[in-house]
Phi, psi and omega in degrees: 000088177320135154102336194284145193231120175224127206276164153348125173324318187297320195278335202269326198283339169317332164283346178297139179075353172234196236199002195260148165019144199254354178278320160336294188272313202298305158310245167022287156261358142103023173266149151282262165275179168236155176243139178211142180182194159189181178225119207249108220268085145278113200020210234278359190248117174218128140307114175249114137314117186230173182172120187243107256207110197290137186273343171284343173237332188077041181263137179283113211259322173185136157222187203205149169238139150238147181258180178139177176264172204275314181304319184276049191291300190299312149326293160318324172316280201281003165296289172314269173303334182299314202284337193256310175323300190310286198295341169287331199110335005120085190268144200226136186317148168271131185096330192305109193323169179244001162258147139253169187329117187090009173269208178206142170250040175237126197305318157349282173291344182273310190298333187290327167274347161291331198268299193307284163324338181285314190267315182326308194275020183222347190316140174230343180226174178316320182288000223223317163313280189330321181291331177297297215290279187337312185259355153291331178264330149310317186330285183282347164292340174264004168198103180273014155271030197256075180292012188242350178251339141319266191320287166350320174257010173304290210303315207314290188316303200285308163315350180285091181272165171020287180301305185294324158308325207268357167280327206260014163080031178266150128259176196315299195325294225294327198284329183306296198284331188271323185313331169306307194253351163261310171337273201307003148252349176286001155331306169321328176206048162352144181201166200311291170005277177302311198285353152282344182264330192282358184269343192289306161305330190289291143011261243254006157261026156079047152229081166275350169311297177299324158279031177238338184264349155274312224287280185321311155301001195265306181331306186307317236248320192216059175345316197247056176250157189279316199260038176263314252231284184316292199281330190265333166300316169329280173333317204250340182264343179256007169235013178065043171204081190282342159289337159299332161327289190325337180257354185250344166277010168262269206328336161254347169296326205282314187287353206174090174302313170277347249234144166073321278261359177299308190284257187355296250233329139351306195281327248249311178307299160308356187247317174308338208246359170259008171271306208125359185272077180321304183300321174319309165311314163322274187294353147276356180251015182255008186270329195301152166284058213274006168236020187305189181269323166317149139253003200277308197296334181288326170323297173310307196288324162331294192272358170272328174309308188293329192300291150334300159282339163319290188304316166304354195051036190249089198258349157308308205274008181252265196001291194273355162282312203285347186279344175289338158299300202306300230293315173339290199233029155302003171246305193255043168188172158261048178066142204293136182206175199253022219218291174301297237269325171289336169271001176252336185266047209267109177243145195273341143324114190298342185294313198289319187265353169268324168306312194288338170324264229301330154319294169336336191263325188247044174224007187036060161279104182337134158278339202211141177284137167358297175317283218300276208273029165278130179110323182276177190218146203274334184293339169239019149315086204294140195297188165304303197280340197276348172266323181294294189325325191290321208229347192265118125139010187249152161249140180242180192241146121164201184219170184284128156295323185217139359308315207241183149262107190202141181271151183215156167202135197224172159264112194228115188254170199333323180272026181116326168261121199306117163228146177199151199240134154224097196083228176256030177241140181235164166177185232215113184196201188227147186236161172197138165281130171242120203052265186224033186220163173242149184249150183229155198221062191262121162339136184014066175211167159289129164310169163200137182237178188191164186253156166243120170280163144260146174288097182273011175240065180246143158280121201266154243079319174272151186257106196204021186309006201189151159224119165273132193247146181218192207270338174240318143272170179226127172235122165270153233184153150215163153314075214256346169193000000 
């Protein structure tokens, strides 16, 4: 029903189990009607009570039961709307499919994803993780055209930290590689789900231009999911346009009021610090929970805060934001550097990204972890411009050191684009200097950057004129054409 304004599952289910007044939820969310009812299951047999009721008077506009089987769900369904258009008034597109975008018409499979989606949204442990993935993945074994369940076991695979590979009998690698490969059949029947994670990806591979223009088909496809609303504020705040964020963090308080708000006050903080609103900043990311258990909206927000006060000179309150960092990724990283934050902070403007450096710097945040920069000496760091003179329009020699051994070479030409074999994977992406580090852009990888020396412990003979030092790795290197 075009034109129909319907608020969020998420916003509506706050009400399950309770009882108030219906001008009461009406007021409240900023609704005309309401739909309330409920639904009752005996095997293959269920019955829905429905009632549809002006919030404004509280009056019963209609109501209705419907019987049927469970095979006839998607029916009962299309029952159920035909019936509140008719009572609304209320022309309903001709033609209009009768799934959505990403659905399904098999009952089998809908129930398996509903059940998937049951745990999902409550989960607390790895085992409880796992049981989800299980029925995302019946879903689609019982319809491989089920692109919303497709998407769904993506996010599982792309959400899967440690603990949750080795319950679900995984590694990280296997896990990584699956998100890629269940993405390109939820391809198929695209549905909001996918086209957020592929805009989420797009993000941290230095394309937020496409991700925004993905953002948008998703908007077309469900106005009232939240997190359509949520991924384009990211997309638009990594895309250097932080004064359009403000109407789509309304657009999602209008669908779902209560929902994110950590994440809400993330973007909202982050869209004031690429205006210059230090303070603004501030006070939206001190609203955050910053010792909750989530780690992901803080993981960002820690550092546009320390940053923030970097800039402000308020170097206690940086202090203790950045110790509250350490504790964040002291497991899965090597502690806050100026190196993590550029493979995670991927903006596409150098300007956007120098600011949050340069807070970083004066809130006395490390360009490099510790590890990374045992053995150099800053004096034989190369500038910004002294790595482009170095690597753009040259091909270099020479192997990886760390983790491993392995030999490489790549090629970089003048605008930027990238080819590079390291051992027996070769691929193909785009480089840039950002400030005094080069940065990389590789197809389904994490940006990354990294600083360069010259080696002044080179063997002569070997091609080791230089080390690119990066946040996990090391390369030694020369020039060869």
């Amino acid at each position: 029903m075009p034109g129909l304004f319907v608020f969020s599952p998420n916003a509506a289910s706050a009400y399950k189990h309770k009882d108030p007044k219906p001008e009461e939820i009406a007021a409240a969310l900023g609704v005309r009607y309401l739909l309330k009812g409920s639904i009752r299951r005996v095997g293959d047999d269920m019955r829905i009570n429905a009632q549809l009721i002006d919030g404004s008077t509280s009056r019963h506009l209609w109501a209705e039961r419907f019987d049927g089987r469970w095979a006839d769900v998607f029916a009962l369904q299309d029952g159920v709307v035909s019936s509140i258009a008719g009572a609304l008034q209320l022309r309903l597109v001709s033609g209009a499919p009768a799934t959505r975008a990403g659905g399904t018409s098999n009952p089998e499979a809908y129930e398996a994803y509903l059940k998937g989606m049951d745990i999902y949204n409550r989960i607390n442990t790895p085992e409880e993780f796992a049981q989800a993935v299980k029925y995302f993945q019946q879903a689609v074994q019982l319809d491989p055209d089920f692109g919303a369940a497709y998407a769904q076991l993506a996010w599982a695979y792309w959400d899967a930290d440690v603990g949750r590979v080795v319950v679900m009998g995984l590694t990280t690698d296997v896990a990584q590689g699956k998100i890629y490969e269940t993405l390109e059949a939820a391809a198929r029947d695209p549905s909001p789900g996918y086209y957020q994670l592929v805009a989420e990806l797009m993000v941290r591979e230095h394309d937020s231009d496409d991700a925004v223009t993905v953002l948008l088909k998703s908007v077309a496809l469900d106005p009232s999911d939240t997190w359509n609303y949520l991924s384009l504020a990211n997309a638009l705040n990594f895309n250097g346009r932080p004064k359009e964020v403000l109407s789509y963090l309304d657009a999602a308080a209008r669908v779902d009021p209560n929902s994110w708000m950590d994440y809400r006050r993330y973007q909202a903080g982050l869209a004031e610090f690429g205006q210059e609103k230090f303070e603004d900043a501030v006070r939206s990311i001190d609203k955050m929970d910053l010792i909750s258990a989530d780690p992901r909206a803080k993981f960002y927000a820690l550092q546009v805060l320390i940053s923030a006060y970097g800039h402000l000179g308020r170097t206690d309150q940086a202090a203790a934001a950045l110790e509250t960092l350490r504790k964040v990724v002291g497991r899965v990283d090597r502690g806050p550097s100026q190196l993590m934050t550029q493979d995670y902070m991927v903006f596409k403007n150098t300007a956007d990204i120098e600011r949050l450096l340069a807070g970083l710097t004066k809130a006395g945040v490390p360009e490099l972890p510790a590890l990374a920069k045992a053995g150099m000496n800053p004096k034989d760091r190369l500038t910004g411009a002294e790595i482009r003179s170095l690597m753009f329009g040259h091909e270099t020699r020479g192997k990886l050191v760390m983790p491993t051994f392995l030999p490489m070479q790549r090629t970089t030409s003048v605008d930027g684009a990238v080819s590079e074999t390291v051992g027996q994977r070769s691929r193909s992406g785009t480089s840039w200097v950002q400030g005094n580090f080069l940065c990389n852009a590789f197809p389904r990888e994490l940006t990354s950057c990294g600083a360069i020396y010259r080696n002044v412990f080179r063997t002569p003979g070997r091609d080791d004129e230089y080390k690119a030092v990066y946040r996990g790795h090391q390369f030694e290197f020369s020039v060869v054409k």
